[in-house]
MIDOSE-1310 file (N, C-alpha, C; in nm, 2 decimals, decimal comma, always signed):
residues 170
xxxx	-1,62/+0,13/+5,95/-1,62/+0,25/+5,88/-1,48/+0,30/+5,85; -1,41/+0,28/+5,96/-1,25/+0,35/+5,92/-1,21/+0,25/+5,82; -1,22/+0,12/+5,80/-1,18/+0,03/+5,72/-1,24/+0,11/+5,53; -1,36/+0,13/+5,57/-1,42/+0,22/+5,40/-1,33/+0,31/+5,39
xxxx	-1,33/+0,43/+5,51/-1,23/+0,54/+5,42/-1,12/+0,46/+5,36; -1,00/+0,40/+5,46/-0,85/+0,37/+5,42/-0,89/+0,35/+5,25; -1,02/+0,22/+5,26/-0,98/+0,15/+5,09/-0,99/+0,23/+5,03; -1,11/+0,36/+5,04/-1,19/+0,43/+4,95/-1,07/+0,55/+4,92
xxxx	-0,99/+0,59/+5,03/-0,92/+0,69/+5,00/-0,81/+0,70/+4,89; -0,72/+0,56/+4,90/-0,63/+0,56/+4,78/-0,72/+0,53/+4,66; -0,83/+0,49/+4,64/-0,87/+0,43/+4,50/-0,91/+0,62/+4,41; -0,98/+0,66/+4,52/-1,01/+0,81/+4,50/-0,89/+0,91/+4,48
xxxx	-0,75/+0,88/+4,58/-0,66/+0,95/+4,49/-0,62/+0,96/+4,39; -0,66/+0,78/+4,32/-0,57/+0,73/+4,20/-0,66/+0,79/+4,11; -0,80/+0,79/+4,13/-0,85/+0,87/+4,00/-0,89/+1,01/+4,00; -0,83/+1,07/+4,11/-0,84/+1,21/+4,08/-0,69/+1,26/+4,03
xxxx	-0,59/+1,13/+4,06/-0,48/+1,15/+4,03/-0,48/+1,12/+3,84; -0,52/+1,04/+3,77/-0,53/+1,00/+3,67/-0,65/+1,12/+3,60; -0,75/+1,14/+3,66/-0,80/+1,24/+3,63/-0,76/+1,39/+3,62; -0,63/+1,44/+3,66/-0,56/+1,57/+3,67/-0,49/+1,53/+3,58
xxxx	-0,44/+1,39/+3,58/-0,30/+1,37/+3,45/-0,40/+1,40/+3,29; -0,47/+1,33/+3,30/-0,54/+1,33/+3,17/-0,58/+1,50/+3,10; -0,67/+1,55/+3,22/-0,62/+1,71/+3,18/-0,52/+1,74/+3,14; -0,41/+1,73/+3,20/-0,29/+1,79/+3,19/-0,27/+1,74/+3,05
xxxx	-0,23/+1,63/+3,01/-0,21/+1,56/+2,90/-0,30/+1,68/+2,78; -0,43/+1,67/+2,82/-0,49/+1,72/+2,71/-0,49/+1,86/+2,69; -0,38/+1,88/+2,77/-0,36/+2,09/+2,74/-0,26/+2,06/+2,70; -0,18/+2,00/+2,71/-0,04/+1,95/+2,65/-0,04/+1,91/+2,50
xxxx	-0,16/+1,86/+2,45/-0,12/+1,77/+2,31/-0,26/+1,91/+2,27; -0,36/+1,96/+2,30/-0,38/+2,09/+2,24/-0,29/+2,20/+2,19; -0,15/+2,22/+2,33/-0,07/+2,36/+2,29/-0,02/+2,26/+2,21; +0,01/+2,14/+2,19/+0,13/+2,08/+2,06/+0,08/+2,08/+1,92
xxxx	-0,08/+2,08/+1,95/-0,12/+2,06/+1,82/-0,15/+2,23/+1,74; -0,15/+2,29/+1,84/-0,15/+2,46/+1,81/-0,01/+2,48/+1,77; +0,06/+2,41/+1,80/+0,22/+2,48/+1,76/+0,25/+2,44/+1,64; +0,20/+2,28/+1,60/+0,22/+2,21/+1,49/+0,13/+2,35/+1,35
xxxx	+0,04/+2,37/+1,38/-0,08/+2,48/+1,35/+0,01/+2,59/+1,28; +0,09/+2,64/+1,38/+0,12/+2,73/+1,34/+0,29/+2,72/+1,28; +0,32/+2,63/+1,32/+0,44/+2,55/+1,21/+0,43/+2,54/+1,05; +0,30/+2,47/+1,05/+0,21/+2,46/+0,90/+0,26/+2,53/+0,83
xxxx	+0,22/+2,66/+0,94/+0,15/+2,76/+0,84/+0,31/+2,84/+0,75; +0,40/+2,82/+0,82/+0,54/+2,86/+0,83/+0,62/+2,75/+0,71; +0,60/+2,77/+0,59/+0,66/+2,71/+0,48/+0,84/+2,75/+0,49; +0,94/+2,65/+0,46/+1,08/+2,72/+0,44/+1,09/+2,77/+0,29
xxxx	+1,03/+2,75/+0,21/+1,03/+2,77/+0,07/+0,96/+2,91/+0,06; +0,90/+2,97/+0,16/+0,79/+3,10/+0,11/+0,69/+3,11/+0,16; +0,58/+3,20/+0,17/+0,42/+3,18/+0,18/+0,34/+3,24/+0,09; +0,21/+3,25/+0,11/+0,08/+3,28/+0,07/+0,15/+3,42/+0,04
xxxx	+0,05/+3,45/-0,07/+0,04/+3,59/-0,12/-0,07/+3,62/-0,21; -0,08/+3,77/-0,19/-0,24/+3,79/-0,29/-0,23/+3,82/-0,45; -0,29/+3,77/-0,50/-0,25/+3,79/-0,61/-0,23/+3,92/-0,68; -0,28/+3,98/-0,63/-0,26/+4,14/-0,65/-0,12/+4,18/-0,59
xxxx	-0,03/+4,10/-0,57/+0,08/+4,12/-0,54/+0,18/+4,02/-0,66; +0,12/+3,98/-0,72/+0,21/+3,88/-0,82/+0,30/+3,94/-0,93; +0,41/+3,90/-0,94/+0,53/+3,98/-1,05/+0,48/+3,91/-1,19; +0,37/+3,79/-1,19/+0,37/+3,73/-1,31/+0,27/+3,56/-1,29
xxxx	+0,19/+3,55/-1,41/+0,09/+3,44/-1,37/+0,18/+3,34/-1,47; +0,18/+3,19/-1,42/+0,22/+3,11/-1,46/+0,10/+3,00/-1,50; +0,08/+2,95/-1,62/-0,02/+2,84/-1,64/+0,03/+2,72/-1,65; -0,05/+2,69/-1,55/+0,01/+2,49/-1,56/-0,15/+2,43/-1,56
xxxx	-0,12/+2,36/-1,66/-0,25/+2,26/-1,69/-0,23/+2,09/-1,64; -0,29/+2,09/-1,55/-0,30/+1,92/-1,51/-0,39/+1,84/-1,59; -0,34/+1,73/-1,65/-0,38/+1,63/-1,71/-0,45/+1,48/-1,64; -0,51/+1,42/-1,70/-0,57/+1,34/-1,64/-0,46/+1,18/-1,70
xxxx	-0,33/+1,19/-1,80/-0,22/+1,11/-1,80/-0,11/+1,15/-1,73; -0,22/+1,19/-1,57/-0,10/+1,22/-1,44/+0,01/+1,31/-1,51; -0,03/+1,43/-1,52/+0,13/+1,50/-1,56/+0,08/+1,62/-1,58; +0,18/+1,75/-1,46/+0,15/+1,85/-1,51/+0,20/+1,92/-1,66
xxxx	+0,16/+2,03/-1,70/+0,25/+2,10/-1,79/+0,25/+2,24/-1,81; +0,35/+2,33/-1,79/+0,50/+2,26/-1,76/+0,52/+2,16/-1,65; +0,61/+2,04/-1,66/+0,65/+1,95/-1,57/+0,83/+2,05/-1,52; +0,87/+2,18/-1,51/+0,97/+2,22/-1,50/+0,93/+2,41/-1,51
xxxx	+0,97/+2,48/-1,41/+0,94/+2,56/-1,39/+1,06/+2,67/-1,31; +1,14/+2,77/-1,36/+1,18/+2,87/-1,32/+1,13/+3,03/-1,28; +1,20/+3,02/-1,10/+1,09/+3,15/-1,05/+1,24/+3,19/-0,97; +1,24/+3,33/-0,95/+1,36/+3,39/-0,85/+1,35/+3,38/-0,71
xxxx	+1,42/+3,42/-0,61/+1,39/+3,39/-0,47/+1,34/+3,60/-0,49; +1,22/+3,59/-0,43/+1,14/+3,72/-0,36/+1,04/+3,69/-0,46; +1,05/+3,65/-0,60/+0,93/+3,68/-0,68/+0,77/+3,63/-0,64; +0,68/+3,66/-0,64/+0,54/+3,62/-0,62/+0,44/+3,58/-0,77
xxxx	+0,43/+3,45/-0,75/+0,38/+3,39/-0,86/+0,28/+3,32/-0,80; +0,15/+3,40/-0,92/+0,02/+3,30/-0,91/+0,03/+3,20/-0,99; +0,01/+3,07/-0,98/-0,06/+2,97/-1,04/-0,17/+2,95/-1,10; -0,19/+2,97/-1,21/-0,30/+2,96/-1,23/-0,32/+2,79/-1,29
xxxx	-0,39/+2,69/-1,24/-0,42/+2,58/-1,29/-0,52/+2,55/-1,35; -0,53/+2,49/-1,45/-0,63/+2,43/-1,55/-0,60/+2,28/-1,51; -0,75/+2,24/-1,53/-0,77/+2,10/-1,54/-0,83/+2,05/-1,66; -0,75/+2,00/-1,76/-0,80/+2,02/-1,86/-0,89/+1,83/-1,89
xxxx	-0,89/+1,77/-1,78/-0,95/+1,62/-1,78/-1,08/+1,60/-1,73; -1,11/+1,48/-1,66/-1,22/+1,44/-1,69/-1,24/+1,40/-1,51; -1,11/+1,40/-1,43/-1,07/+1,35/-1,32/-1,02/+1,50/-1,25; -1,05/+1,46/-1,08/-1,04/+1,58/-1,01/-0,90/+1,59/-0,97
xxxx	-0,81/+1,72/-0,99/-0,68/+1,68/-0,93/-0,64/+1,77/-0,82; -0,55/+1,75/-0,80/-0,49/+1,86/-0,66/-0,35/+1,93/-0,72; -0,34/+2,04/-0,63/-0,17/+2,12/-0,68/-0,17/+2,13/-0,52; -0,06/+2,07/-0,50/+0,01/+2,12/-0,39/+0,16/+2,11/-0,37
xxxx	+0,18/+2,27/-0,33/+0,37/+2,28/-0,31/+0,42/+2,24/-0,25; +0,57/+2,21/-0,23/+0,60/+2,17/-0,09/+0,71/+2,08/-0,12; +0,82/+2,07/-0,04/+0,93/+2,01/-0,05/+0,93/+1,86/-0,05; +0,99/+1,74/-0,06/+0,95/+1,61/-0,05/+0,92/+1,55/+0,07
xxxx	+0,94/+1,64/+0,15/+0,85/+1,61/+0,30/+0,71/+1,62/+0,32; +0,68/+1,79/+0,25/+0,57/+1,78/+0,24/+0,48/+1,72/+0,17; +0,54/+1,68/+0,09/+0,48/+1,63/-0,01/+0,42/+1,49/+0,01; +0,51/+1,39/+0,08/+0,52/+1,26/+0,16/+0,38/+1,27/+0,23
xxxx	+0,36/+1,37/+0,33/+0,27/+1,39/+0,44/+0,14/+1,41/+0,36; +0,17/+1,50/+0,28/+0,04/+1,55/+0,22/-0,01/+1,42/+0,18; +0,06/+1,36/+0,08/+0,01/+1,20/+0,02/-0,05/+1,09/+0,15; +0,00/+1,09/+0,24/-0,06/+1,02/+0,35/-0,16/+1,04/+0,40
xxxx	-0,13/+1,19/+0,37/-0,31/+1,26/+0,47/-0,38/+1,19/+0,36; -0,45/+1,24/+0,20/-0,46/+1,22/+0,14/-0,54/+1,03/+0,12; -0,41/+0,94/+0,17/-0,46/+0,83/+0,13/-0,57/+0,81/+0,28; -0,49/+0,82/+0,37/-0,62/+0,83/+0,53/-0,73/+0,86/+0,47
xxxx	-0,74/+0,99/+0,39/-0,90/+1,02/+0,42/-0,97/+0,96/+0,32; -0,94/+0,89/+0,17/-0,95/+0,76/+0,10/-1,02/+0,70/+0,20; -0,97/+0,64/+0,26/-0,98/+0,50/+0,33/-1,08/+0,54/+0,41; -1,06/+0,63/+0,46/-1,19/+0,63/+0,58/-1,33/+0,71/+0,52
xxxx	-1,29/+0,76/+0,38/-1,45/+0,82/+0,30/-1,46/+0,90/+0,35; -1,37/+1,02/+0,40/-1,42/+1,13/+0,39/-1,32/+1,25/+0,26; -1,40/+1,35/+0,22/-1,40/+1,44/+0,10/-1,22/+1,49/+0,14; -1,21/+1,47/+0,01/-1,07/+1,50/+0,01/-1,04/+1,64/-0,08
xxxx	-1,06/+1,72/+0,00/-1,05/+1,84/-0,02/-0,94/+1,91/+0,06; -0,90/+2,02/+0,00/-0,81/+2,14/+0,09/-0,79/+2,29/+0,17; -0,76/+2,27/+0,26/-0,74/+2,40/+0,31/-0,65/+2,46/+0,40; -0,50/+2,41/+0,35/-0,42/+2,41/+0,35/-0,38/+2,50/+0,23
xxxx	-0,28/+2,64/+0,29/-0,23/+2,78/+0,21/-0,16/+2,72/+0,08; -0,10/+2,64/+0,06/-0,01/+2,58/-0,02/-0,08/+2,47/-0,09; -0,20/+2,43/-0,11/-0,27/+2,39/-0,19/-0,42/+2,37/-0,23; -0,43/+2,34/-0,34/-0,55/+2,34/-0,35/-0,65/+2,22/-0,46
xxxx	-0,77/+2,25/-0,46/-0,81/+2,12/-0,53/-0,91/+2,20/-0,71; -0,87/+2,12/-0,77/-0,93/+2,18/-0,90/-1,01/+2,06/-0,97; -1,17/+2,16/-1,00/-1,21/+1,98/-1,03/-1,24/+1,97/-1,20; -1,31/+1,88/-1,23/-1,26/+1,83/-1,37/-1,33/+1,95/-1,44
xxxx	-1,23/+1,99/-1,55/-1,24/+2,13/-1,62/-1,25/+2,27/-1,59; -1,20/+2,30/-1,43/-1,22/+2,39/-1,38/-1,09/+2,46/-1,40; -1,06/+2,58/-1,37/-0,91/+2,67/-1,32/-0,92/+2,70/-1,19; -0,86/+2,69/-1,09/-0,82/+2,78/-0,99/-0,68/+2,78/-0,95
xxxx	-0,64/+2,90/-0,88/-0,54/+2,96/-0,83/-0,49/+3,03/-0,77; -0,36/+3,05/-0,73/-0,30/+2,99/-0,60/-0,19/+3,11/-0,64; -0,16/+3,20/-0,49/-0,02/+3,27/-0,53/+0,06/+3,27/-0,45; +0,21/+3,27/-0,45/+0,30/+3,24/-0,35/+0,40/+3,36/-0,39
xxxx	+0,48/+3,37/-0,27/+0,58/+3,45/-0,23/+0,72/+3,35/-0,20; +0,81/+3,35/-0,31/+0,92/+3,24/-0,27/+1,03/+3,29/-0,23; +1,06/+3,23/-0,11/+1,17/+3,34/+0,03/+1,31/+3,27/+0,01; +1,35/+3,17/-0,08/+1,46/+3,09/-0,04/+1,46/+3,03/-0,12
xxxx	+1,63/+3,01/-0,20/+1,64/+2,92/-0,33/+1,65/+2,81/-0,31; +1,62/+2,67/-0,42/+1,64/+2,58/-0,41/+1,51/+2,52/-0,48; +1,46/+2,36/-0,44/+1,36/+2,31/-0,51/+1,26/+2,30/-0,43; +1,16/+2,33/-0,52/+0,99/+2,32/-0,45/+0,94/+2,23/-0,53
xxxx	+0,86/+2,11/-0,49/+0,78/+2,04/-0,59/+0,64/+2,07/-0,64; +0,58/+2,02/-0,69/+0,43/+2,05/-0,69/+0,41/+1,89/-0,73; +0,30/+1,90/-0,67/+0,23/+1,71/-0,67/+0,10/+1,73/-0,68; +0,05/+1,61/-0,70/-0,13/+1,61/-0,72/-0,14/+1,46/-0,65
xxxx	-0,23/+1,53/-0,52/-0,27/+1,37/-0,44/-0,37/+1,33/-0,43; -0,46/+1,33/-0,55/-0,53/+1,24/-0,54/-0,51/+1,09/-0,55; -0,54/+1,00/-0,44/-0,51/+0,88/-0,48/-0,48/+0,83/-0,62; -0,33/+0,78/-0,57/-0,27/+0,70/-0,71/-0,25/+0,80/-0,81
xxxx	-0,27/+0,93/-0,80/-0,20/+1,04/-0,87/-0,01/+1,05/-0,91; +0,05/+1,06/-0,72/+0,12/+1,12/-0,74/+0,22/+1,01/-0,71; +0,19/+0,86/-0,72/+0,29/+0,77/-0,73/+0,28/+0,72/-0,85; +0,16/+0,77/-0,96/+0,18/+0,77/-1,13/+0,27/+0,87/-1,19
xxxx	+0,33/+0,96/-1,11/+0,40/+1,07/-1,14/+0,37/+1,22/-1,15; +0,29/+1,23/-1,11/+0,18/+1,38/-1,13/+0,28/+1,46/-1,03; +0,42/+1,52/-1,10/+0,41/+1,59/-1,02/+0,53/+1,72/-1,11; +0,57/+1,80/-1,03/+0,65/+1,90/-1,10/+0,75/+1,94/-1,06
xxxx	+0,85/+2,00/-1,10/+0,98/+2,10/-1,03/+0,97/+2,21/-1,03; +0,97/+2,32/-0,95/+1,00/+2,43/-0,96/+1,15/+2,45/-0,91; +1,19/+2,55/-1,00/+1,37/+2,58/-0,98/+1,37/+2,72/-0,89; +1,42/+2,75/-0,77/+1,40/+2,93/-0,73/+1,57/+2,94/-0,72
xx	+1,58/+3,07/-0,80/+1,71/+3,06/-0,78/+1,72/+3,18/-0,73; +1,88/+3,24/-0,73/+1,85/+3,32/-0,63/+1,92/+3,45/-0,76
């Protein structure tokens, strides 16, 4: 009998030991994935705004020969511009802002959910999805000069070129 405890005792620490780590781990990569959350949401270029706060509406029409228009765009740093997008094709496209980082990631996410078949849609403040012949739009608040892109990730979109400059100056 004393021979069962000894074995039973270390096997039982190791998995209440492994079993506390694994909790721990998993409050750990929740508060990381909350911070990433609220990172997101924290653009360096600007954020969300209502459009009832806009200095001015800008129309860009996405094409289905991958290319916005205007492909070039000047906005000031503080001004708040809605977007208004047209899709004037036949194919679903995306607008989403964001520096060439974001823009990288976004395309990645993007090709993942391709591959794995699920709806590649958005909900994410800084972009959005417009489908064939539709308008929708989007308004921002730009906090900081320099360059903001806009891209369209739908698969094979935005490595045909689908994408844009915006200039914020100051």
């Amino acid at each position: 009998m004393l021979r069962f405890t000894l074995v039973r005792t270390p096997l039982f620490a190791l998995l209440a030991g492994l079993l506390i780590g694994a909790c721990a781990d998993s409050t750990t990569e929740t508060t990381q994935a909350e911070e990433m959350d609220m990172e997101e949401m924290m653009f360096s270029f600007g954020e969300p705004a209502e459009a009832a706060n806009a200095d001015r509406v800008v129309e860009i029409t996405a094409n289905d020969d991958f290319s916005f228009e205007p492909d070039e765009i000047t906005v000031s740093v503080g001004e708040v511009i809605t977007f208004r997008v047209v899709n004037s094709g036949a194919l679903i496209h995306d607008f989403t802002l964001g520096d060439e980082a974001t823009q990288e990631v976004h395309e990645e996410e993007m090709v993942e959910m391709a591959e794995s078949g699920e709806m590649m849609m958005h909900d994410e403040p800084n972009a959005m999805t417009i489908d064939a012949g539709e308008t929708n739009e989007l308004t921002w608040h730009f906090t900081e000069a320099g360059s903001v892109l806009i891209g369209c990730h739908q698969v094979g979109h935005y490595d045909s070129g689908m994408k844009a400059t915006i200039t914020v100056e100051s």
